[in-house]
N, CA, C and O of each residue as an XYZ file, in Angstrom:
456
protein
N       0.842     -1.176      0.000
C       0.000      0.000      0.000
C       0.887      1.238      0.000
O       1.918      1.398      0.652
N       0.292      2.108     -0.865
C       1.342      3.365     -0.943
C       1.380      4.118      0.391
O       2.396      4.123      1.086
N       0.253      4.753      0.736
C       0.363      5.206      2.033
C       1.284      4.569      3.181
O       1.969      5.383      3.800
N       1.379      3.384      3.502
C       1.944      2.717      4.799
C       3.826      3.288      4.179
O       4.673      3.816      4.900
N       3.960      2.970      2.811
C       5.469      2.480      2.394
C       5.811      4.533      2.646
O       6.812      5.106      3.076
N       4.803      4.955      2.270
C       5.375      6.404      2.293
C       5.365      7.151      3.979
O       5.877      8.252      4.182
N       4.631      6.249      5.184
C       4.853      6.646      6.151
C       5.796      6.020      6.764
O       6.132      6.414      7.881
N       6.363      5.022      6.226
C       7.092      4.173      6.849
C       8.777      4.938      6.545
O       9.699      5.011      7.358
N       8.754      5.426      5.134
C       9.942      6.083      4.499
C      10.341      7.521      5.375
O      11.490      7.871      5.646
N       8.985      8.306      5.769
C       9.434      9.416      6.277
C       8.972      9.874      8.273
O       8.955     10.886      8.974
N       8.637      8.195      8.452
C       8.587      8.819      9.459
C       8.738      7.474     10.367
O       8.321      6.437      9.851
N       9.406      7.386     11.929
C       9.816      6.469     12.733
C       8.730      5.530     13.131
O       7.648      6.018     12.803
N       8.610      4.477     13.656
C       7.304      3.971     14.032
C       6.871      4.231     15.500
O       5.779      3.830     15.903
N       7.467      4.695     16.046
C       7.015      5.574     16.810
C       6.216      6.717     16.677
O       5.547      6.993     17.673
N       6.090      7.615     15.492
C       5.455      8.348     15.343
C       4.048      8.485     14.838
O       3.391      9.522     14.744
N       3.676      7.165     14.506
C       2.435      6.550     13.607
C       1.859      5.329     14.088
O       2.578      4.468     14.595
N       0.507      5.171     13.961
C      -0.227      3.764     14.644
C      -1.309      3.343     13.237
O      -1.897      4.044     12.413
N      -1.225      1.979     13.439
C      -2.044      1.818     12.497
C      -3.301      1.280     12.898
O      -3.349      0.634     13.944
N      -4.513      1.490     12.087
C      -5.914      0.799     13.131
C      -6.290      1.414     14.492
O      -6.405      0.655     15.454
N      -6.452      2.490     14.610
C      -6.203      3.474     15.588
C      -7.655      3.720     15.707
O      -8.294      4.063     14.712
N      -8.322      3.539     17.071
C      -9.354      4.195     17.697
C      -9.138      5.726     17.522
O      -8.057      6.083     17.991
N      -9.720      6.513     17.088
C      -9.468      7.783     17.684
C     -10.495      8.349     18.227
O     -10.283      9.482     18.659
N     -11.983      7.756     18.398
C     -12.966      8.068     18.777
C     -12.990      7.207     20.283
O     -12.846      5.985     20.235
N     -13.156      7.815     21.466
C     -13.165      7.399     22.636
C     -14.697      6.274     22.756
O     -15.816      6.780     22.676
N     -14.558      5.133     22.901
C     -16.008      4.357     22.628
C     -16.795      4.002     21.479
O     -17.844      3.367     21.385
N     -15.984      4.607     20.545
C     -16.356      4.275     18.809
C     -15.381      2.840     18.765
O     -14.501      2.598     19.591
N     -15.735      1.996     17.662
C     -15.605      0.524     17.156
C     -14.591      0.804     16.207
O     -13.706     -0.033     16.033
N     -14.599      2.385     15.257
C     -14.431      2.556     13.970
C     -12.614      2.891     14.302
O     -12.162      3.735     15.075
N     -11.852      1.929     13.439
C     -10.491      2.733     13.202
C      -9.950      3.262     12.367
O     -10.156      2.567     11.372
N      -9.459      3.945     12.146
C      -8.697      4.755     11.063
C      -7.305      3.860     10.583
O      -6.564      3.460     11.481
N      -7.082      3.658      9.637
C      -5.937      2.808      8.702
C      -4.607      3.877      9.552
O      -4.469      3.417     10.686
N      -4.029      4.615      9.419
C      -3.280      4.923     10.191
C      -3.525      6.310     11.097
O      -4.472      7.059     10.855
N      -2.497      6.581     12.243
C      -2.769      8.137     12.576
C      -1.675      8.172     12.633
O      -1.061      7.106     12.607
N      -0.980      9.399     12.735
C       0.195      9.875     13.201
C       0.151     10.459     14.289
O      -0.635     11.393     14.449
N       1.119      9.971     15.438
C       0.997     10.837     16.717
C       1.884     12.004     17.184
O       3.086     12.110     17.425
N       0.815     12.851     17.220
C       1.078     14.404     17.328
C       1.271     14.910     19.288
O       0.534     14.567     20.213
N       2.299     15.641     19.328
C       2.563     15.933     20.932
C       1.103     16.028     21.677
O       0.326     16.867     21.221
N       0.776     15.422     22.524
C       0.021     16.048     22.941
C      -0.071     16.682     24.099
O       0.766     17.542     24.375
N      -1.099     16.370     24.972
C      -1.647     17.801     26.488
C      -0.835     17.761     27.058
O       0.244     17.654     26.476
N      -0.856     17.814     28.309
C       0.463     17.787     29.359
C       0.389     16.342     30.345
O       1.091     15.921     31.265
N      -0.709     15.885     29.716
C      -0.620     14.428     31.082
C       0.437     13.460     29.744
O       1.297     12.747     30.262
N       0.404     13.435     28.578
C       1.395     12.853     27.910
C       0.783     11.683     27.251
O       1.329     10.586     27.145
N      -0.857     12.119     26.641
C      -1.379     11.103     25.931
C      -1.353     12.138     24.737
O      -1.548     13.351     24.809
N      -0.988     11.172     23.322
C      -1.239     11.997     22.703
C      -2.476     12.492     21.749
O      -3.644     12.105     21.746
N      -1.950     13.291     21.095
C      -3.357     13.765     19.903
C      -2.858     13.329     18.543
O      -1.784     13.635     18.024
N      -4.017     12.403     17.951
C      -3.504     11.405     16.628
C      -4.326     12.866     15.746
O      -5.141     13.697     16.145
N      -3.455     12.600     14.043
C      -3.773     13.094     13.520
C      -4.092     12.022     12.601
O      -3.141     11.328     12.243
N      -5.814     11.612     11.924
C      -5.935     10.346     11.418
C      -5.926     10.787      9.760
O      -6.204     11.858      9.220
N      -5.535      9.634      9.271
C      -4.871      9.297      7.540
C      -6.152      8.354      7.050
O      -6.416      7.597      7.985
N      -6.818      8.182      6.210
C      -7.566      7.446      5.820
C      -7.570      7.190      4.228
O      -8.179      8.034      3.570
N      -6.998      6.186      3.570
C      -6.534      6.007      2.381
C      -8.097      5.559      1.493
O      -8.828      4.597      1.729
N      -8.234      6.491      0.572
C      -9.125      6.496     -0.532
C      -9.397      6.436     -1.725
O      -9.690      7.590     -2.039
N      -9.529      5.432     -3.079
C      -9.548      6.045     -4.121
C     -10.793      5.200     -4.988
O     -11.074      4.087     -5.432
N     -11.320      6.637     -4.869
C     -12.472      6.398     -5.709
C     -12.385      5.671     -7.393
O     -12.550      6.457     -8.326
N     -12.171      4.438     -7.660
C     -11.458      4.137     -8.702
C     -12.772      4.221     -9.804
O     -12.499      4.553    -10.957
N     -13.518      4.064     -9.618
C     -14.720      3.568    -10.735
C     -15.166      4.876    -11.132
O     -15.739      4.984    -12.216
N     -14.986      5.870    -10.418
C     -15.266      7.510    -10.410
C     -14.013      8.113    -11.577
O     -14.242      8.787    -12.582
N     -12.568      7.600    -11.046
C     -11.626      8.277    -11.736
C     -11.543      7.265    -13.158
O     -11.035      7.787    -14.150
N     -11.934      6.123    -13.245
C     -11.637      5.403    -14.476
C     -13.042      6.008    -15.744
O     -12.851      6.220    -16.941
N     -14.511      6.176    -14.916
C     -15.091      7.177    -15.975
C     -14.517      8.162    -16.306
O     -14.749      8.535    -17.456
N     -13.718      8.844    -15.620
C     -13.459     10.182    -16.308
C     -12.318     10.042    -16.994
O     -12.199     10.792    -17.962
N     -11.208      9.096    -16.709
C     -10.332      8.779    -18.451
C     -10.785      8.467    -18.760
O     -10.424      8.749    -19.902
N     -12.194      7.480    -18.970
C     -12.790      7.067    -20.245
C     -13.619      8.346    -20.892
O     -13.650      8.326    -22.123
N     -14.211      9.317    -20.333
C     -14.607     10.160    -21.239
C     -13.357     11.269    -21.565
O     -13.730     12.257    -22.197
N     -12.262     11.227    -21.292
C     -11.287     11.930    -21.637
C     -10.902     11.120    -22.726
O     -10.572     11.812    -23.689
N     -10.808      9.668    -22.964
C      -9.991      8.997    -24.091
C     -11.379      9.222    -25.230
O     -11.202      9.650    -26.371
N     -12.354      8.958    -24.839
C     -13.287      9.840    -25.900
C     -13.602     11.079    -26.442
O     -14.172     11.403    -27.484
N     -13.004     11.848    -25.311
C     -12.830     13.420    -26.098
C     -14.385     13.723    -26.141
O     -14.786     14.535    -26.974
N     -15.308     13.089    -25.255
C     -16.350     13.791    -25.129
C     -16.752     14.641    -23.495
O     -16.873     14.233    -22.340
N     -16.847     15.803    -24.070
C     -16.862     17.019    -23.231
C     -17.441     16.774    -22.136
O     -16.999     16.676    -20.992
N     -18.950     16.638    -22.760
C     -20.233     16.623    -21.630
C     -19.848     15.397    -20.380
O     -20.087     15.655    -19.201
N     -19.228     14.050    -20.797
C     -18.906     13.162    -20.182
C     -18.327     13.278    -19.064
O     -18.635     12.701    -18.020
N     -17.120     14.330    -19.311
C     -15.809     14.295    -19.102
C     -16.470     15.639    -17.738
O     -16.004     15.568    -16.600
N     -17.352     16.553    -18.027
C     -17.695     17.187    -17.219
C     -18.452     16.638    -15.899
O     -18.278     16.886    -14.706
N     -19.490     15.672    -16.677
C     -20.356     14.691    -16.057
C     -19.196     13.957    -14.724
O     -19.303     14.293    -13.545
N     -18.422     13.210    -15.083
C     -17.593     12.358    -14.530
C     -16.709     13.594    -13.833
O     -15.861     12.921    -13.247
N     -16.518     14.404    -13.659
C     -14.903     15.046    -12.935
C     -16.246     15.856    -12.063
O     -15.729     16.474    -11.133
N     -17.759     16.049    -12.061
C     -18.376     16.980    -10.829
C     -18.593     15.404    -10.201
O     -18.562     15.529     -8.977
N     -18.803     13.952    -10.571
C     -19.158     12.666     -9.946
C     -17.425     12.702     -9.230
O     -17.316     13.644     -8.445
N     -16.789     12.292     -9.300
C     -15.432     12.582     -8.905
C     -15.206     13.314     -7.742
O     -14.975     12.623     -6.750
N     -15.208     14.798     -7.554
C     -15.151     15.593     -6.823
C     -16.652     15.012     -6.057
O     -16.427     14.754     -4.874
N     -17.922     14.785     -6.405
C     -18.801     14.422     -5.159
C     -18.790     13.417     -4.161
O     -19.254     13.381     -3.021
N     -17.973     12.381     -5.045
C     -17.274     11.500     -4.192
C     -16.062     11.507     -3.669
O     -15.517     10.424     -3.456
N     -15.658     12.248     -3.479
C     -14.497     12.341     -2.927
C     -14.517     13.716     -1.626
O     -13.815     13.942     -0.641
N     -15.867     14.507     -2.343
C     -15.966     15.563     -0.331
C     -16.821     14.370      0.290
O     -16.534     14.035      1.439
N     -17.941     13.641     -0.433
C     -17.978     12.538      0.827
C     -17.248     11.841      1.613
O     -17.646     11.713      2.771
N     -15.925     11.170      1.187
C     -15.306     10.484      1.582
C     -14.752     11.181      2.039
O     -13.830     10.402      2.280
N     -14.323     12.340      2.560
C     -13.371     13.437      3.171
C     -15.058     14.115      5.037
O     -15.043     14.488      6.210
N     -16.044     13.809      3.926
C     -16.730     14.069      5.435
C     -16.987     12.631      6.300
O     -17.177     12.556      7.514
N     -16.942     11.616      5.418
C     -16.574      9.903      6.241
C     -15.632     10.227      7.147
O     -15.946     10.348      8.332
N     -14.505     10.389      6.768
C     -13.503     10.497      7.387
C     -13.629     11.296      8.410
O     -13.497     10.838      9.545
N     -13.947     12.824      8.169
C     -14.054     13.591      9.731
C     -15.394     12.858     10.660
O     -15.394     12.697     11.880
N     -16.416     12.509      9.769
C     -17.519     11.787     11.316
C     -16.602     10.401     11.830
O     -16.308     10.428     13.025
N     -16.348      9.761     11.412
C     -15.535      9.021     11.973
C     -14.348      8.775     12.689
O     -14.101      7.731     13.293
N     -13.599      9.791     12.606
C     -12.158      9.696     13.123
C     -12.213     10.459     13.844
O     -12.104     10.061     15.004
N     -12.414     12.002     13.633
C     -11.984     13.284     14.402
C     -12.939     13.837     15.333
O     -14.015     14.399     15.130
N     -12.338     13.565     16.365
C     -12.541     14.398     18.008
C     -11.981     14.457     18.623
O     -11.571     13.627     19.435
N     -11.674     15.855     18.396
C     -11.016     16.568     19.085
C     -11.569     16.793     20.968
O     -12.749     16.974     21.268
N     -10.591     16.735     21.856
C      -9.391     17.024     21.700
C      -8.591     15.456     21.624
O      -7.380     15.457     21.844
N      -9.112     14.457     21.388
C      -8.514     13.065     21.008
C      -7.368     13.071     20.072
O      -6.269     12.543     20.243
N      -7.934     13.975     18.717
C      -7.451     14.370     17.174
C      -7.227     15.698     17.097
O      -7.813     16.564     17.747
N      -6.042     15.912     15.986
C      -6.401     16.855     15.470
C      -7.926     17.612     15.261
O      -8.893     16.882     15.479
N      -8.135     18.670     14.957
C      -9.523     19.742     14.666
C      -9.720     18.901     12.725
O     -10.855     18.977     12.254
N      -8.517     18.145     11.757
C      -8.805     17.748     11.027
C      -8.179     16.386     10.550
O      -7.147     16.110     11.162
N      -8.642     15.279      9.402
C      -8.214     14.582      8.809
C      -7.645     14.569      7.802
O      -8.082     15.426      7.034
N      -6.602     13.814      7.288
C      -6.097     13.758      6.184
C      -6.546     12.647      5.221
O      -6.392     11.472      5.555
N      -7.181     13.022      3.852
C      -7.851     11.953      3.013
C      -7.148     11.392      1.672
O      -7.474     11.605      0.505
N      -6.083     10.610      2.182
C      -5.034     10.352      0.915
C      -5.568      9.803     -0.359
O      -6.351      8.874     -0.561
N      -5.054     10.471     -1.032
C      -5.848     10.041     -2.723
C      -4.645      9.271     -3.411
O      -3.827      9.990     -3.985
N      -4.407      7.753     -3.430
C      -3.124      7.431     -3.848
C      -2.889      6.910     -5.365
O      -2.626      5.818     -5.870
N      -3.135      8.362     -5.893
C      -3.009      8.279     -7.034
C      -2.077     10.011     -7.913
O      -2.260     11.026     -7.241
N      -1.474     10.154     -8.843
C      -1.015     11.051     -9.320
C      -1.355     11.690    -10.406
O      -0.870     12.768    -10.746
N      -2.356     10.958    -11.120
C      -3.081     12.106    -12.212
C      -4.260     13.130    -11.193
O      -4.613     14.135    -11.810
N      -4.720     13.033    -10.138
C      -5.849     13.423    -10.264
C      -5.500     14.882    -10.015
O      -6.382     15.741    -10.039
């Protein structure tokens, strides 16, 4: 998985958890967090990572790009972007509470055209 190999490259394992409660009494974990200093009793505050890619969303829209049809291509890149602030508000109802978390999440898109 790209995400794990790229947290693993830039950062100690100490600094990152994977499968991480960050909701106090929630079931739900987050694929990784990174742990951020936290309060003064010396628990910290995760900042949670949640790896996403809308593939069936981004493969319509090269297909209406390899067709060179407009309307498609418009059609597919506002479907794209709607799925993808959902999956960015998944991520904050689920992960982030503060003062547990960061005030936000990070929603990795592991991909490089988009």
């Amino acid at each position: 998985m790209q995400l794990a190999a790229l947290l693993e490259q830039v950062l100690t394992p100490e600094q990152y958890a994977t499968n991480v409660a960050t909701r106090p009494g929630s079931a739900e974990r987050v694929e990784f967090a990174i742990r951020m200093p936290g309060r003064d009793d010396g628990v910290p505050v995760w900042l949670p990572i949640d790896a996403k890619f809308p593939s069936e969303d981004y493969e319509r829209l090269l297909a209406a790009h390899d067709a060179v049809d407009t309307a498609a291509i418009e059609a597919a890149g506002r479907a794209l972007e709607t799925r993808i602030r959902t999956e960015a508000k998944t991520l904050r109802e689920k992960y982030v509470e503060p003062p547990h978390t960061t005030d936000f999440g990070i929603l990795f898109l592991p991909t490089e055209g988009l």
